[in-house]
C-alpha positions in Angstrom: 50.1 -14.7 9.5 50.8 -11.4 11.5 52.5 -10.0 8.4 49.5 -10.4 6.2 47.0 -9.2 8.6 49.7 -6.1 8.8 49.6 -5.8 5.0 46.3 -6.1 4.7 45.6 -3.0 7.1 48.2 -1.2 5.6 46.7 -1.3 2.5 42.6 -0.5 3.6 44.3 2.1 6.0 45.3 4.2 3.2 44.0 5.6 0.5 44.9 4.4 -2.8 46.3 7.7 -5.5 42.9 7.5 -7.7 40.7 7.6 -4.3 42.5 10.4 -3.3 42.3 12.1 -6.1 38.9 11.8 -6.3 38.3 13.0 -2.6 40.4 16.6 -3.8 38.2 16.4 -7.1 34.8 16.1 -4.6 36.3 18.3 -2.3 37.2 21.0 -4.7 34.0 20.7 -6.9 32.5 21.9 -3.2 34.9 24.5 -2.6 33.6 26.1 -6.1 30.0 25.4 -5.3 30.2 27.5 -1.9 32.2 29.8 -4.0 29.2 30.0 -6.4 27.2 30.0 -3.7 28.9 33.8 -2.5 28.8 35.0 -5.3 25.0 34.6 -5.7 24.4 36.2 -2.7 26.9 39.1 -3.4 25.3 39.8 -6.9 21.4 39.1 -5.4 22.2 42.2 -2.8 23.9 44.4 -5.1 21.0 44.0 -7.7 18.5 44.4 -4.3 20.5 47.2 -3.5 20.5 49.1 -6.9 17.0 48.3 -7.0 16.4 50.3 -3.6 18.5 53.2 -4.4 16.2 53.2 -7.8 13.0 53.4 -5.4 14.6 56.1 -3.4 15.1 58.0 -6.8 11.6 57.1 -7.4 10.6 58.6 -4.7 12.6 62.1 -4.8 11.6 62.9 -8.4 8.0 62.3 -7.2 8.5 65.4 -4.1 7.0 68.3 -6.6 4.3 66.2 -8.5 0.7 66.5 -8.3 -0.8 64.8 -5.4 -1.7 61.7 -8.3 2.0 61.6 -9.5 2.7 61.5 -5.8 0.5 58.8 -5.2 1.7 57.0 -8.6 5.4 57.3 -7.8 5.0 55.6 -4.2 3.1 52.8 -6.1 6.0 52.2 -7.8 8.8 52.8 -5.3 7.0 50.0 -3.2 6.6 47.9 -6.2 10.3 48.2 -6.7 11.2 47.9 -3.6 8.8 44.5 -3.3 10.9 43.3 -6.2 14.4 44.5 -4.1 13.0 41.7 -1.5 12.3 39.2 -4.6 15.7 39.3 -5.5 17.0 38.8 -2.3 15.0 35.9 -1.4 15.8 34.5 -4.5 19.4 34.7 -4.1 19.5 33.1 -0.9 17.3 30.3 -1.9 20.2 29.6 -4.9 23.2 30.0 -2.9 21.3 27.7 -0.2 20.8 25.2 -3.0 24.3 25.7 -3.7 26.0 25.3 -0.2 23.8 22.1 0.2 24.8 20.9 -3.3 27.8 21.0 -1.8 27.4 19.4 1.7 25.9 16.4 0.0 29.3 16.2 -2.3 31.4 16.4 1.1 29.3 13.7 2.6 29.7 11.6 -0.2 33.8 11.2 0.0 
């Protein structure tokens, strides 16, 4: 009797080799999607960043225009700049999505 009761906890103690290898499969389908998730942001503030730089451009170009080029070229360095923010949002709403994507895998194991 005490050796089956020992068995049987032996046996629900462990993990069997194809629940493991699920666990690493969940495991590293999260690893990737936090991965993912960097990346996103990485690429959303380096397009955000370009973006900026193109407003400061914007801007410069604009220093020896007529008061109305002036005026136009601020309208646009703030409309790029606007978009700068866009893409930053964005990109941390997707890798957000991501890194929960993932936390719901992990919780799942």
């Amino acid at each position: 009797m005490i050796a089956a009761a020992t068995y049987g906890f032996l046996f629900t103690a462990c993990d069997s080799p194809q629940e493991e290898a699920r666990e690493e499969a969940v495991e590293h389908k999260a690893d990737m999607l936090e991965k993912e998730a960097k990346n996103v942001r990485k690429d959303a503030e380096a397009a955000a960043d370009a973006n900026e730089k193109a407003a400061d451009n914007i801007r410069k170009q604009a220093e020896n225009a007529s008061e109305a080029g002036k005026e136009d070229a601020e309208a646009r360095a703030d409309a790029t700049e606007d978009n700068a923010d866009a893409i930053r949002k964005e990109g941390e709403r997707k890798a957000d999505a991501l890194e929960d994507e993932a936390d719901v895998d992990r919780e799942a194991k």
